[in-house]
C-alpha positions as CSV (number, residue, x, y, z in Angstrom):
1,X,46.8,28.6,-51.6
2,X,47.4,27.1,-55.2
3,X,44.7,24.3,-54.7
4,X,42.2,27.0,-53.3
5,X,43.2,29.1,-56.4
6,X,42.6,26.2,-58.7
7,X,39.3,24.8,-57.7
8,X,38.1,28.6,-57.8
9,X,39.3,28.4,-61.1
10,X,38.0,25.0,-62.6
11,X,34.2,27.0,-61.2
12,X,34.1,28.7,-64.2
13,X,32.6,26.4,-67.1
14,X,34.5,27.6,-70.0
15,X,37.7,26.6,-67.9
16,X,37.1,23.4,-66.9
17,X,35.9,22.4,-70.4
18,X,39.8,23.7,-71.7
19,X,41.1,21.6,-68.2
20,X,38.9,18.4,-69.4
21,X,42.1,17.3,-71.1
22,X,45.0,15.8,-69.7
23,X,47.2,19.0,-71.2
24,X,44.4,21.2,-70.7
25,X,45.7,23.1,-67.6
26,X,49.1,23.6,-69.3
27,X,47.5,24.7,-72.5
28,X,45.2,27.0,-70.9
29,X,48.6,28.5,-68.8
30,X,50.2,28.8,-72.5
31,X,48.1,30.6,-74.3
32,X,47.2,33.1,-71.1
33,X,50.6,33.9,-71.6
34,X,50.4,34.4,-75.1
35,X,47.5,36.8,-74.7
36,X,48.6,38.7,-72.1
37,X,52.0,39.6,-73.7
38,X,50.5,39.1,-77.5
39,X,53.1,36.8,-78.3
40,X,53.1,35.6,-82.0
41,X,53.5,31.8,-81.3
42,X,50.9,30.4,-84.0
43,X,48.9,26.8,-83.6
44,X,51.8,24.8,-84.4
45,X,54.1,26.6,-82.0
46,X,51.6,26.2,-79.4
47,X,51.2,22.1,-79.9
48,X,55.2,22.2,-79.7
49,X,55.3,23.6,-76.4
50,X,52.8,21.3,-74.5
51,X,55.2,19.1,-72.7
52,X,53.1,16.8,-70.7
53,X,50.3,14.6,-71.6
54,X,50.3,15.5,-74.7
55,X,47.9,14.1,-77.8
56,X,48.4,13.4,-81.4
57,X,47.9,16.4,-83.7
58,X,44.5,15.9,-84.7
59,X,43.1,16.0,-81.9
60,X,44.8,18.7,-80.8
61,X,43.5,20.5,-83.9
62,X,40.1,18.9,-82.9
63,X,40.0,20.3,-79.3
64,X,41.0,23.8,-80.4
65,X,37.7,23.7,-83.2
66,X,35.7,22.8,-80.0
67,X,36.7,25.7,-77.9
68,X,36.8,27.9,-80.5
69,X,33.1,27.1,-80.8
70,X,32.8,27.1,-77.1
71,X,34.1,30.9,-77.1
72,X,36.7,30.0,-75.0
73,X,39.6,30.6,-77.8
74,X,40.2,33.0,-80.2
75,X,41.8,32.7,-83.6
76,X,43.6,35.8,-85.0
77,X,45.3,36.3,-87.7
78,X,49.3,37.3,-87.3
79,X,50.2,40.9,-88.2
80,X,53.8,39.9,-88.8
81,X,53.6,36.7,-90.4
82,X,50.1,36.5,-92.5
83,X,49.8,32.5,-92.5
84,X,50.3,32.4,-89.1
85,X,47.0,31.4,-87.1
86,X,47.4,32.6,-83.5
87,X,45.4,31.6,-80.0
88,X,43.7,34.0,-77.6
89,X,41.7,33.2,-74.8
90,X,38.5,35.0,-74.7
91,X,39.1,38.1,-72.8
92,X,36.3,37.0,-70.1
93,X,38.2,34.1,-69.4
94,X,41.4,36.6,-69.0
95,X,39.5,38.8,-66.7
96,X,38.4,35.6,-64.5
97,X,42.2,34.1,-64.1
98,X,43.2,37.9,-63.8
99,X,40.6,37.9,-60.7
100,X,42.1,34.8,-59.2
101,X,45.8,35.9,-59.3
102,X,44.8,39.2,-57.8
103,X,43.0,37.6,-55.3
């Protein structure tokens, strides 16, 4: 079921380019969360949390610039804390994973 649910998943172009990455699946699991539930975890936050295969900052910062570009991530601006920068996944992308869990 999970593997079927993946591959369906990695169909979509604007989530395999965020799965490209050795951390891409966990990021992309992160910061669905983090839309879903509107969390106010900011950029920094969100490097923290990537536990596995994770990169050195810059890059990081560099990958997020390329989806952002891409339209596959969102940058908003915090309502609580003004200098924080937050993440949100393009609400297409929400809709497809949303599809997939459903399924």
């Amino acid at each position: 079921m999970f593997n079927k649910s993946y591959v369906k998943l990695l169909s979509n172009k604007k989530i395999s380019k965020i799965c490209s990455k050795p951390y891409g699946f966990e990021l992309l699991i992160i910061i669905y969360d983090f839309t879903k539930n509107n969390d106010e975890y900011g950029i920094e936050e969100t490097f923290e949390m990537i536990q596995y295969n994770r990169c050195k900052r810059p890059a990081f910062l560099s990958f997020i610039r390329y989806l952002e570009a891409e339209k596959i991530v969102v940058r908003k601006s915090s309502k609580i804390k003004k200098s924080r920068i937050l993440l949100r996944l393009d609400q297409d992308i929400v809709h497809k994973i949303d599809q997939v869990n459903y399924d």
